[in-house]
N, CA, C and O atoms as a Tripos MOL2 file, in Angstrom:
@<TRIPOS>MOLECULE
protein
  272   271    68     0     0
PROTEIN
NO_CHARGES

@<TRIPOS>ATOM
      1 N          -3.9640   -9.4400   -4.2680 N.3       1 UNK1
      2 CA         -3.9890   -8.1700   -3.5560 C.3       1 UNK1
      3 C          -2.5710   -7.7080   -3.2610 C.2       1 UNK1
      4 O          -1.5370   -8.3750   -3.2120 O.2       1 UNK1
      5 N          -2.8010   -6.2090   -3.0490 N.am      2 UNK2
      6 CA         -0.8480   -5.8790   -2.9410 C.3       2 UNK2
      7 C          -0.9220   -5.2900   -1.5690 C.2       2 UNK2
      8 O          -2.0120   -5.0180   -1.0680 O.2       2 UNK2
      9 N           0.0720   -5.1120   -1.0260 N.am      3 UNK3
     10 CA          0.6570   -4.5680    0.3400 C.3       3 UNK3
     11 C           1.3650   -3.0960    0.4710 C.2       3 UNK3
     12 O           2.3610   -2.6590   -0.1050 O.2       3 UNK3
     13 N           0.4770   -2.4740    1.4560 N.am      4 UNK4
     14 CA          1.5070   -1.1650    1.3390 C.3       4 UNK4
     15 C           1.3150   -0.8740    2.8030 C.2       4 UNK4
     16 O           0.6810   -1.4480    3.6880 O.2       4 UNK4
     17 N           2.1540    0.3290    2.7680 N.am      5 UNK5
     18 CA          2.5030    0.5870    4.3290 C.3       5 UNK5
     19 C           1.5460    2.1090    4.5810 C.2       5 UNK5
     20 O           1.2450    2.7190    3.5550 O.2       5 UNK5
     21 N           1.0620    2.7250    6.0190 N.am      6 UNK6
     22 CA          0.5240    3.9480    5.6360 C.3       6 UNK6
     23 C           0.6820    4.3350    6.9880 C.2       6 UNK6
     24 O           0.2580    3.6600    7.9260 O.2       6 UNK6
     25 N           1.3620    5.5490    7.1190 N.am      7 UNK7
     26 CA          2.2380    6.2870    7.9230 C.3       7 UNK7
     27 C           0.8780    6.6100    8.5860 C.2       7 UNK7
     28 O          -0.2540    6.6690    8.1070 O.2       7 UNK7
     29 N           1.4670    6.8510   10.1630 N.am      8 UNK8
     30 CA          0.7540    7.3790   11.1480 C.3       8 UNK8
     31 C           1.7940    8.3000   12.0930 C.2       8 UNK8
     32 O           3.0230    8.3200   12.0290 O.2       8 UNK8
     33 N           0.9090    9.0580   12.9920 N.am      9 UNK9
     34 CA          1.6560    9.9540   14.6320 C.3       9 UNK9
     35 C           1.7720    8.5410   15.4900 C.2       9 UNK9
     36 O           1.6500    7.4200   14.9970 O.2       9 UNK9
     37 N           2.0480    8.8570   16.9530 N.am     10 UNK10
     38 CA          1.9140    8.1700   17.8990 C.3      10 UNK10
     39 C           0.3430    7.9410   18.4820 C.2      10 UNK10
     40 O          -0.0380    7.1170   19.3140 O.2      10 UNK10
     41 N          -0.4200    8.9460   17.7620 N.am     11 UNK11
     42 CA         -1.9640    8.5280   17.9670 C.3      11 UNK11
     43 C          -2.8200    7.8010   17.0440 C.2      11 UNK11
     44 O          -4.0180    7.5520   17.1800 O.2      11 UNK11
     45 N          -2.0410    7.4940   16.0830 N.am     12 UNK12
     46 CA         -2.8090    6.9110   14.9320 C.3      12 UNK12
     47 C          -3.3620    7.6850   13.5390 C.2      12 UNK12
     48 O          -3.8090    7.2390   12.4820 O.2      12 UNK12
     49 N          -3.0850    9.2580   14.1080 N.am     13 UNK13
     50 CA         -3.4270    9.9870   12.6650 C.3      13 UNK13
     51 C          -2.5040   10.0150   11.5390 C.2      13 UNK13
     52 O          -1.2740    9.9750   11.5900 O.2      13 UNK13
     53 N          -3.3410   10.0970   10.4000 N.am     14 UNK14
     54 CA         -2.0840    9.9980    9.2930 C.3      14 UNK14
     55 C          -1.1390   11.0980    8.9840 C.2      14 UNK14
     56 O          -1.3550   12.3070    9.0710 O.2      14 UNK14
     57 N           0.1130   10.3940    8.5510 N.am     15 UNK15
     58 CA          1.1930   11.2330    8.6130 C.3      15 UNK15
     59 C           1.5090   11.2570    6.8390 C.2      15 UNK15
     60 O           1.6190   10.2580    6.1290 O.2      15 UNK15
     61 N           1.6000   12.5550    6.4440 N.am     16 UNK16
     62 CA          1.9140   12.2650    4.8240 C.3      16 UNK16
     63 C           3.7650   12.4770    4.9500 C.2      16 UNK16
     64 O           4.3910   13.2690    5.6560 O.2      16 UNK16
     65 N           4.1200   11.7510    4.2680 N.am     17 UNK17
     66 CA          5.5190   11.2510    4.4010 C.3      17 UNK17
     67 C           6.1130   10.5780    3.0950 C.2      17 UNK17
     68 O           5.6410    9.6810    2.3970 O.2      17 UNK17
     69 N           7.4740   11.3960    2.9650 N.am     18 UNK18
     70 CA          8.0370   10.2710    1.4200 C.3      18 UNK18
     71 C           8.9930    9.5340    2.5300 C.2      18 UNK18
     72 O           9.0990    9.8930    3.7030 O.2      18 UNK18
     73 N           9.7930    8.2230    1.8010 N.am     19 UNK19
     74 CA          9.1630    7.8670    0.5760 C.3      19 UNK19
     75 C           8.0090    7.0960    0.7610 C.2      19 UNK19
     76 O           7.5680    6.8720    1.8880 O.2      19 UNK19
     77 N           7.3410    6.5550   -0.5540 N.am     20 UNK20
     78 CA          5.9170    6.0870   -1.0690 C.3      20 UNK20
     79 C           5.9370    4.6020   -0.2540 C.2      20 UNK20
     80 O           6.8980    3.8330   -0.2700 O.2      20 UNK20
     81 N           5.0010    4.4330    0.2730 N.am     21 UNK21
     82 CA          4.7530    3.1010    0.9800 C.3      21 UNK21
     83 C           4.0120    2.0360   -0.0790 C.2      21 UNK21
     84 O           2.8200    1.7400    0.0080 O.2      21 UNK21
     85 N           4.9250    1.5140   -1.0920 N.am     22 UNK22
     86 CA          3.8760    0.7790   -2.2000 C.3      22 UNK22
     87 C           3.6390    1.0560   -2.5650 C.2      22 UNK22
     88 O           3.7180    2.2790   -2.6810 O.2      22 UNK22
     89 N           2.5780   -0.2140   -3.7460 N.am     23 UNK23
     90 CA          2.1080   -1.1520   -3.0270 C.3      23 UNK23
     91 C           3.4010   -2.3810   -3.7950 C.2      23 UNK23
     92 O           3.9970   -2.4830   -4.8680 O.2      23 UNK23
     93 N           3.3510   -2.9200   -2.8560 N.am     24 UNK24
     94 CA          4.3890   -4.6050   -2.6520 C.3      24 UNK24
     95 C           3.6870   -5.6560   -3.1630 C.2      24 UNK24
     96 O           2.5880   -5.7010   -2.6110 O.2      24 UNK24
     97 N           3.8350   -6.5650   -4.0080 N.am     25 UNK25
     98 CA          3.6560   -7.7950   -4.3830 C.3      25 UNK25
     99 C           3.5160   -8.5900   -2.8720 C.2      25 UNK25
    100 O           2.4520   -9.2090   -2.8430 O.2      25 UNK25
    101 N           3.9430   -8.6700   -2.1890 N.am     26 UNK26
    102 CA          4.3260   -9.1990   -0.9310 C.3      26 UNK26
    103 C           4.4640   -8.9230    0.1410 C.2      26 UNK26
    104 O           4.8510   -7.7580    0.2380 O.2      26 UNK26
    105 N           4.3100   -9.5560    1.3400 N.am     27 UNK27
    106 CA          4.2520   -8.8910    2.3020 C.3      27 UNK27
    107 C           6.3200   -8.8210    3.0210 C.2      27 UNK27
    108 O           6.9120   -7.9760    3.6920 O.2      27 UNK27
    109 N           6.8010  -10.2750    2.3590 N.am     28 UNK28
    110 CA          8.0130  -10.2310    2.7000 C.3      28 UNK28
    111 C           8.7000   -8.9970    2.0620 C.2      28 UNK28
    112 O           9.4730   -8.2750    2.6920 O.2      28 UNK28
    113 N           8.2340   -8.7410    0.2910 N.am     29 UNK29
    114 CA          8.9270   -7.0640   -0.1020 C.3      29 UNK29
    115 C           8.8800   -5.8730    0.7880 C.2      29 UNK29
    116 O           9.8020   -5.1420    1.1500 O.2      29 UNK29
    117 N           7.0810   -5.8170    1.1780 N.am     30 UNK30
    118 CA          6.7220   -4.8070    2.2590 C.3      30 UNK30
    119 C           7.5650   -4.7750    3.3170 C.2      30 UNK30
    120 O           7.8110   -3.6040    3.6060 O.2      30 UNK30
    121 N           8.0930   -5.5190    3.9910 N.am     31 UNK31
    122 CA          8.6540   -5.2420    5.1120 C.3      31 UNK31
    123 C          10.1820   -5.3990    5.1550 C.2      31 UNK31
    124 O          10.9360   -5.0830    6.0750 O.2      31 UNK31
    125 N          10.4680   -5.9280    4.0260 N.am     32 UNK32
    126 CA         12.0930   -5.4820    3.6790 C.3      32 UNK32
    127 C          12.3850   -4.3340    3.5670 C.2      32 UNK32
    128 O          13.2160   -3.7670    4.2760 O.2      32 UNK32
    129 N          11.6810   -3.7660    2.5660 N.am     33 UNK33
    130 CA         11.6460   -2.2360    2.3430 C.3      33 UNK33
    131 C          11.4020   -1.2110    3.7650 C.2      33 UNK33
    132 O          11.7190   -0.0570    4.0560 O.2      33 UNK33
    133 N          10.9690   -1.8620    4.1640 N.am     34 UNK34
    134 CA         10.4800   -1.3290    5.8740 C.3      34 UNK34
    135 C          11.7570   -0.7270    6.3860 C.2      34 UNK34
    136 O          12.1970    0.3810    6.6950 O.2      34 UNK34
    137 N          12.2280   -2.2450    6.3190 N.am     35 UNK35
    138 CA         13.6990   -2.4900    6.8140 C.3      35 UNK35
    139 C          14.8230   -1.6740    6.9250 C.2      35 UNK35
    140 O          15.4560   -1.3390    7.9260 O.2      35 UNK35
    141 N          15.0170   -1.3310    5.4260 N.am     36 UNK36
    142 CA         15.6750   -0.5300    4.9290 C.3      36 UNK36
    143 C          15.4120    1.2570    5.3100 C.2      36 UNK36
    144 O          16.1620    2.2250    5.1840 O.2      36 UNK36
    145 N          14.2850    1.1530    5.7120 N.am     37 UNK37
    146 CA         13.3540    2.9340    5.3490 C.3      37 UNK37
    147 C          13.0390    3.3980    6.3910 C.2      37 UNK37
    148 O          12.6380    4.5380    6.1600 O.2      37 UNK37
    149 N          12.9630    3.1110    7.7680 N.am     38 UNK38
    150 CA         12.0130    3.0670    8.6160 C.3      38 UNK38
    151 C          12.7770    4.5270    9.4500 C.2      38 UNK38
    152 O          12.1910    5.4570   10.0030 O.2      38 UNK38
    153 N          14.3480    4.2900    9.2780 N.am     39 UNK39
    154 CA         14.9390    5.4300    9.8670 C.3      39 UNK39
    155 C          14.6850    7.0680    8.6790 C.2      39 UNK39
    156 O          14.8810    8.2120    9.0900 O.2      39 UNK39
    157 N          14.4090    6.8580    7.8050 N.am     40 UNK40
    158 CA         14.4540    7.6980    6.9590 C.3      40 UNK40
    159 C          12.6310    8.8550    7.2310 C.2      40 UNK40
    160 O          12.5010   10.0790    7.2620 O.2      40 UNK40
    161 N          11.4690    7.6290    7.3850 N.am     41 UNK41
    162 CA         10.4790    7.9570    8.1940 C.3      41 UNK41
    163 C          10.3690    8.4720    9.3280 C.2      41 UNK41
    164 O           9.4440    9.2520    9.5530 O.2      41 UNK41
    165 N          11.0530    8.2310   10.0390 N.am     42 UNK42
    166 CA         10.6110    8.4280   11.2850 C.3      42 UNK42
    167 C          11.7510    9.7640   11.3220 C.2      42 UNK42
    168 O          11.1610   10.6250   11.9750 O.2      42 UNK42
    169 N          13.0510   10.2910   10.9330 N.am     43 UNK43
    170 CA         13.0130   11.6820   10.3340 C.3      43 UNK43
    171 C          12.1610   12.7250    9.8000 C.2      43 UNK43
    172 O          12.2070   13.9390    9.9970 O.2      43 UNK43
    173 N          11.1260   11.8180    8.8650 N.am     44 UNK44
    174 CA         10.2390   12.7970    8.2760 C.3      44 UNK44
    175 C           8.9320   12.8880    9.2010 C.2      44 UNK44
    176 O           7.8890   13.3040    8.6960 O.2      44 UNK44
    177 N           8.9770   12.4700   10.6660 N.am     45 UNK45
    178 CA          7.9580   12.5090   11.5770 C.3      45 UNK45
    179 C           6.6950   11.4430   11.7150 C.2      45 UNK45
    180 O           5.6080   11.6120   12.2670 O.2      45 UNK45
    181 N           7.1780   10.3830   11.0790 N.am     46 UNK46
    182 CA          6.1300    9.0340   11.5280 C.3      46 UNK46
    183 C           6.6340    8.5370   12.5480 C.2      46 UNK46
    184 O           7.8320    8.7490   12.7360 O.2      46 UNK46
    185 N           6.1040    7.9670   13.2260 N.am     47 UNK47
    186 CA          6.2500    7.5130   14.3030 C.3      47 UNK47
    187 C           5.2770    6.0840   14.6540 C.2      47 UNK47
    188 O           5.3030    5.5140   15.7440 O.2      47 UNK47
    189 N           4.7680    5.8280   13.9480 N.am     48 UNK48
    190 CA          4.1830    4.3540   13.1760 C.3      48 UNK48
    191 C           3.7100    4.1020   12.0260 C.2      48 UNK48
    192 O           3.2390    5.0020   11.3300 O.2      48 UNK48
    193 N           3.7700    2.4420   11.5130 N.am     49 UNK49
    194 CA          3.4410    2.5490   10.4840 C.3      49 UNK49
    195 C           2.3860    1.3840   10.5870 C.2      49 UNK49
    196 O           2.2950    0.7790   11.6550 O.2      49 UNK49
    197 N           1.5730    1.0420    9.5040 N.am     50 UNK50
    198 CA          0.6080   -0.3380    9.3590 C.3      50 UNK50
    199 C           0.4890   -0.5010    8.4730 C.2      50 UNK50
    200 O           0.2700    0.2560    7.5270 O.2      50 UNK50
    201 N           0.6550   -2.0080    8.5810 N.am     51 UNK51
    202 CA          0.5560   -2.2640    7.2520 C.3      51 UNK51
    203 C          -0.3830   -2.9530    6.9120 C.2      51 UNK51
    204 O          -0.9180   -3.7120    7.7200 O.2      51 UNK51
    205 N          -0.8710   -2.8280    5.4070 N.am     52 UNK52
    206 CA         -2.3610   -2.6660    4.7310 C.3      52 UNK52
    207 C          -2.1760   -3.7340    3.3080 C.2      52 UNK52
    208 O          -1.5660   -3.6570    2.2420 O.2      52 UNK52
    209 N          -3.1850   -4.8700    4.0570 N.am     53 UNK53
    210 CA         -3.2300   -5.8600    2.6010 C.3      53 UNK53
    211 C          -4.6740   -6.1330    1.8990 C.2      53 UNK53
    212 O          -5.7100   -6.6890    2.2640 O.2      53 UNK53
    213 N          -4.2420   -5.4770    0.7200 N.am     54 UNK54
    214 CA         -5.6610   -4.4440   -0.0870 C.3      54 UNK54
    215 C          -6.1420   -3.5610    0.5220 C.2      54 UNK54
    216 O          -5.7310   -2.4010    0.5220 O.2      54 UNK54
    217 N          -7.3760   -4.1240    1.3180 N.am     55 UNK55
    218 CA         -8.3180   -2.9570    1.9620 C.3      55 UNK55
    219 C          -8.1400   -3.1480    3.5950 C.2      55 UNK55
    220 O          -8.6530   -2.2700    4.2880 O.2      55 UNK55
    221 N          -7.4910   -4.1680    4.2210 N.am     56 UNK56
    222 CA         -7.2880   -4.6140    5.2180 C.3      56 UNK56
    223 C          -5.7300   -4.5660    6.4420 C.2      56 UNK56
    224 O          -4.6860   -5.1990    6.2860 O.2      56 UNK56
    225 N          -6.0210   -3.7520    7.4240 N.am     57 UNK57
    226 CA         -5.1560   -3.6170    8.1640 C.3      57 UNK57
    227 C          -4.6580   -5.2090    8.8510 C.2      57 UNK57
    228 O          -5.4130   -5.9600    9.4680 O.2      57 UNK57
    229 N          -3.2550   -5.4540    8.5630 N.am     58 UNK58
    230 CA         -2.7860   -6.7530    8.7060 C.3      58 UNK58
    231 C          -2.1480   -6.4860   10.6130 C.2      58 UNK58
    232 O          -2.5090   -7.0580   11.6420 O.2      58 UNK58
    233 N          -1.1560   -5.4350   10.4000 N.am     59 UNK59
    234 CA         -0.8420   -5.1950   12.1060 C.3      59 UNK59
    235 C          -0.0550   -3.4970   11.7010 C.2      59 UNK59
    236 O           0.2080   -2.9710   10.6200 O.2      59 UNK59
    237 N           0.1860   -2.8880   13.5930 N.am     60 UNK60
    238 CA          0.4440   -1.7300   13.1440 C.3      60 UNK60
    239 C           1.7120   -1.8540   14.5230 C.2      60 UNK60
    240 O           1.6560   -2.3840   15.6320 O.2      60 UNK60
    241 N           3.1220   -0.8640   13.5880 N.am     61 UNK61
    242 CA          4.3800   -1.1590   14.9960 C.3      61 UNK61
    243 C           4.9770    0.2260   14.6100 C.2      61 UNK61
    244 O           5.0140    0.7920   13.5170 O.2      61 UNK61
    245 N           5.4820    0.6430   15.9690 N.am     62 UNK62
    246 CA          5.8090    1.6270   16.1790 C.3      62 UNK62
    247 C           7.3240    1.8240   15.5890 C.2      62 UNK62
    248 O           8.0440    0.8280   15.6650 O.2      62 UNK62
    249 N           7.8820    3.0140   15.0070 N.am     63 UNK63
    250 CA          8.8330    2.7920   15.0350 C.3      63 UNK63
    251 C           9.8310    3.6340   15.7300 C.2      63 UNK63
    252 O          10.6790    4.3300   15.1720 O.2      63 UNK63
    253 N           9.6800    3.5240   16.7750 N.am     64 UNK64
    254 CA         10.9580    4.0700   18.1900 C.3      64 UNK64
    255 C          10.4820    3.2110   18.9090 C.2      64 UNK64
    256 O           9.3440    2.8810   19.2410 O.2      64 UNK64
    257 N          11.5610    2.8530   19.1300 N.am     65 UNK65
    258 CA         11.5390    1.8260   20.5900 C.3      65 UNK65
    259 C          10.7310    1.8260   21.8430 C.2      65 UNK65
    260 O          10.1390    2.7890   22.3310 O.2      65 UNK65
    261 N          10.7940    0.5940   22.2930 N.am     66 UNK66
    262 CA          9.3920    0.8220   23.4290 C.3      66 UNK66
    263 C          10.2860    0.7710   24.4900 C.2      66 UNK66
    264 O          11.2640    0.0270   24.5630 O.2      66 UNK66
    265 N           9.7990    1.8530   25.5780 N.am     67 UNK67
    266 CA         10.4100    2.2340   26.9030 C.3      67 UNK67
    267 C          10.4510    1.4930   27.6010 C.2      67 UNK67
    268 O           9.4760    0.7480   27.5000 O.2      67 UNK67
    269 N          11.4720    1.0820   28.7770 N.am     68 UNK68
    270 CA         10.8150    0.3030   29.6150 C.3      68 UNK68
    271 C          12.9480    0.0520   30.0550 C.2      68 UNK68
    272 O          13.3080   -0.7120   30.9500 O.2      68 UNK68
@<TRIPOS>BOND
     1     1     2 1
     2     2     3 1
     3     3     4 2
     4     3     5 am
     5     5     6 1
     6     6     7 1
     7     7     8 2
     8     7     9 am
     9     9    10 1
    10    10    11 1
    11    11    12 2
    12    11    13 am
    13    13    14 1
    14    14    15 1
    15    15    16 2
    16    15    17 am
    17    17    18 1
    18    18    19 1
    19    19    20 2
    20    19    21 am
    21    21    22 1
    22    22    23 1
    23    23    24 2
    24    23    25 am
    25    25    26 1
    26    26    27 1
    27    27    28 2
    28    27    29 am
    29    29    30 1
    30    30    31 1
    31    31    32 2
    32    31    33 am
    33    33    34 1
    34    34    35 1
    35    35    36 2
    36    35    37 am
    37    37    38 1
    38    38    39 1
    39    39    40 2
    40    39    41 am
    41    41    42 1
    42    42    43 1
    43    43    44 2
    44    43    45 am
    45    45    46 1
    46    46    47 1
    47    47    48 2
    48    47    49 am
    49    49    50 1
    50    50    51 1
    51    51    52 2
    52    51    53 am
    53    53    54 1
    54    54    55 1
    55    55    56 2
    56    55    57 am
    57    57    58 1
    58    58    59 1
    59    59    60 2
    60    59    61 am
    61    61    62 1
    62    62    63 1
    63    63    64 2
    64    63    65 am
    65    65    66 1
    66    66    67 1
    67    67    68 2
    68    67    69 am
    69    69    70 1
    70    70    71 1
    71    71    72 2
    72    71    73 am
    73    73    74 1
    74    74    75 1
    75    75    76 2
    76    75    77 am
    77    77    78 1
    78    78    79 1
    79    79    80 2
    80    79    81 am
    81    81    82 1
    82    82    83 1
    83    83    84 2
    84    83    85 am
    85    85    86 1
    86    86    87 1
    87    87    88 2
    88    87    89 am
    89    89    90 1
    90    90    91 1
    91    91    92 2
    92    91    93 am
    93    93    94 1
    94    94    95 1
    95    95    96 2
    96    95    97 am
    97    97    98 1
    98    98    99 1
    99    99   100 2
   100    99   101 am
   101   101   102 1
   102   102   103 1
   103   103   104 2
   104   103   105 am
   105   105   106 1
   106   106   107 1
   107   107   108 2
   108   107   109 am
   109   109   110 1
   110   110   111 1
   111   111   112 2
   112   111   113 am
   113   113   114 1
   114   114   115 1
   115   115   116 2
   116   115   117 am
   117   117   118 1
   118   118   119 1
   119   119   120 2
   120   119   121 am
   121   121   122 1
   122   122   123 1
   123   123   124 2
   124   123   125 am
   125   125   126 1
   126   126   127 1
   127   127   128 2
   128   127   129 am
   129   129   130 1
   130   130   131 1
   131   131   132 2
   132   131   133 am
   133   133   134 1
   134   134   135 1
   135   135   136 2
   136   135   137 am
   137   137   138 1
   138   138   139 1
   139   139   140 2
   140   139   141 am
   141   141   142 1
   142   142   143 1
   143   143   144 2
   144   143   145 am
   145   145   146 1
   146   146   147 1
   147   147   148 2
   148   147   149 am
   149   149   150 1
   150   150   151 1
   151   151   152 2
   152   151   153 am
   153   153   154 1
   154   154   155 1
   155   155   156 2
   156   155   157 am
   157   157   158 1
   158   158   159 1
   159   159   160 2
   160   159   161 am
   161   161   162 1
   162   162   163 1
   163   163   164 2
   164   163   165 am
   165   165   166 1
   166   166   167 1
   167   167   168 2
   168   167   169 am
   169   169   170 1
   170   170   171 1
   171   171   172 2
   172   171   173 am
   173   173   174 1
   174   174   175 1
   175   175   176 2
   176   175   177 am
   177   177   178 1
   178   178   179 1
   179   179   180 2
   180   179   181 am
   181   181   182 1
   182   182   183 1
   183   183   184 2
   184   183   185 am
   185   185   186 1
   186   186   187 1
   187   187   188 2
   188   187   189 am
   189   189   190 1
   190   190   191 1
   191   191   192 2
   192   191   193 am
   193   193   194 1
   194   194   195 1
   195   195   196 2
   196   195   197 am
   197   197   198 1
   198   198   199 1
   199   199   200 2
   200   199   201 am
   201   201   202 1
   202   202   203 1
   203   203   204 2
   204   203   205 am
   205   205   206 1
   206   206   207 1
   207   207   208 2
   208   207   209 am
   209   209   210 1
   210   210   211 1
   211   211   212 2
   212   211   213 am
   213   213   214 1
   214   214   215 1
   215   215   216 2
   216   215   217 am
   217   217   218 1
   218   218   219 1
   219   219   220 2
   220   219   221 am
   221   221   222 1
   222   222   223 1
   223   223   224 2
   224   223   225 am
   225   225   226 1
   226   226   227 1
   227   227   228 2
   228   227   229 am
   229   229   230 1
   230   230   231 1
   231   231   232 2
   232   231   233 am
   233   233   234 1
   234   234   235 1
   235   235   236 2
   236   235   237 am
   237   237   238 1
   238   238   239 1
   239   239   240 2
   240   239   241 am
   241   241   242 1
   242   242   243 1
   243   243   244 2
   244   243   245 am
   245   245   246 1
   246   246   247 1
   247   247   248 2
   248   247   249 am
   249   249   250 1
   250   250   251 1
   251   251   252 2
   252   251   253 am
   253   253   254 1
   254   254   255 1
   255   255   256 2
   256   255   257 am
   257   257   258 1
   258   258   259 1
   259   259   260 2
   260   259   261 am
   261   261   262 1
   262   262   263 1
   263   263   264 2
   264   263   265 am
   265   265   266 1
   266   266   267 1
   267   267   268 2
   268   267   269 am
   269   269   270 1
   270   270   271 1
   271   271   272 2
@<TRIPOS>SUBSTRUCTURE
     1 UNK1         2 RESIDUE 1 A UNK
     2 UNK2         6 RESIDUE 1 A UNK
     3 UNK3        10 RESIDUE 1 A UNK
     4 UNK4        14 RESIDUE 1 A UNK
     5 UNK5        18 RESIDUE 1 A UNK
     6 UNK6        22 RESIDUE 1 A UNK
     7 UNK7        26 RESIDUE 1 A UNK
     8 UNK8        30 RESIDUE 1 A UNK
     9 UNK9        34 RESIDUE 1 A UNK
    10 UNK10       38 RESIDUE 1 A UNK
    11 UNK11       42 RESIDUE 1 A UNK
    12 UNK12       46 RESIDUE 1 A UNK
    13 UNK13       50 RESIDUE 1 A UNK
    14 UNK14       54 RESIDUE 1 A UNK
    15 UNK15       58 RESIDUE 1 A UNK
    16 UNK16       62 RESIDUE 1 A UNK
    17 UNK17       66 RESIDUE 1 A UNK
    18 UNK18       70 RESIDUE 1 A UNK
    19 UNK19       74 RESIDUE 1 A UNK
    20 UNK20       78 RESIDUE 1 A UNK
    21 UNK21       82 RESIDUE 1 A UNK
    22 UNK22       86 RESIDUE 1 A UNK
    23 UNK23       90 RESIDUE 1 A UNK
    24 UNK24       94 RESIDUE 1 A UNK
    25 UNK25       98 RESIDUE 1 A UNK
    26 UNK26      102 RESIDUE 1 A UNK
    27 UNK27      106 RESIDUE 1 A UNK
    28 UNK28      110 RESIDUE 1 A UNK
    29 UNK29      114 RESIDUE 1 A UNK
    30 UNK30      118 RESIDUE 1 A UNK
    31 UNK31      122 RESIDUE 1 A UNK
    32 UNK32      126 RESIDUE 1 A UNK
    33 UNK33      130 RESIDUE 1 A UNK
    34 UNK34      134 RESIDUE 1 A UNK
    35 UNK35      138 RESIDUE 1 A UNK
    36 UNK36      142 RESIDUE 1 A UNK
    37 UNK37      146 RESIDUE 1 A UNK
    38 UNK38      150 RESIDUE 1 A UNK
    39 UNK39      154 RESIDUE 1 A UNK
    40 UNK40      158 RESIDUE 1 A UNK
    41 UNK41      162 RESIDUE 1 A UNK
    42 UNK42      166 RESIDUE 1 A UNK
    43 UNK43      170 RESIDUE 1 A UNK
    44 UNK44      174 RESIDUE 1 A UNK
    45 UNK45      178 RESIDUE 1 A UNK
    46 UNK46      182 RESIDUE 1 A UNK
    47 UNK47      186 RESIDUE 1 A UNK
    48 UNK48      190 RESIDUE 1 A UNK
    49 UNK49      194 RESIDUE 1 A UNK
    50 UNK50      198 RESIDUE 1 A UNK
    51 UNK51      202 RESIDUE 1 A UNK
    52 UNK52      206 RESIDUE 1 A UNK
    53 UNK53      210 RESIDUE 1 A UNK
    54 UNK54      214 RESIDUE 1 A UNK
    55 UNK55      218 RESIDUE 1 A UNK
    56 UNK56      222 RESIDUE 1 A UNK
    57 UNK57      226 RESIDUE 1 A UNK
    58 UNK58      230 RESIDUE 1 A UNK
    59 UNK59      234 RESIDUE 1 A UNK
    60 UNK60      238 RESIDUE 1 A UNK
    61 UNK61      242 RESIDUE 1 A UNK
    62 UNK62      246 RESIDUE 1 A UNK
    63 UNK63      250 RESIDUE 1 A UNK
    64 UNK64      254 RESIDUE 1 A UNK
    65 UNK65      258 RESIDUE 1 A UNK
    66 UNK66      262 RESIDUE 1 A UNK
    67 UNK67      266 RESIDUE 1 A UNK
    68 UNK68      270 RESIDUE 1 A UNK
C-alpha cells in the first residue's frame, strides 16, 4: 500500500492545494516530503494535513503551531 498526504482547513474540510500529496512508497518518504513542503501549504491555505495509508487514516497534525 502507498502513503499520501490530503490537505484539510482547521475544521477538517478538504483543501485542494499544490503541490500533489503522493502517493509515497513510505511513510518515512511521506513525511520527509512533509518536511520540506509544509510551509509552501500552508501559504496555499491548509492548515492541516493527514496522512492516508491506502484507504486508511494513519494520524492528522496541524500545521501552525499550537497556542499556548
Amino acid at each position: 500500500m502507498t502513503w499520501s498526504w490530503r490537505y484539510t482547513d482547521a475544521t477538517g474540510r478538504p483543501v485542494a492545494a499544490e503541490p500533489a500529496a503522493g502517493p509515497f512508497a513510505s511513510k518515512d518518504e511521506a513525511e520527509s516530503w512533509l518536511g520540506g513542503t509544509w510551509r509552501d501549504l500552508l501559504d496555499a491555505g491548509v492548515q492541516q494535513v493527514v496522512l492516508v495509508h491506502g484507504d486508511r487514516d494513519e494520524y492528522a497534525m496541524p500545521l501552525t503551531p499550537a497556542e499556548g
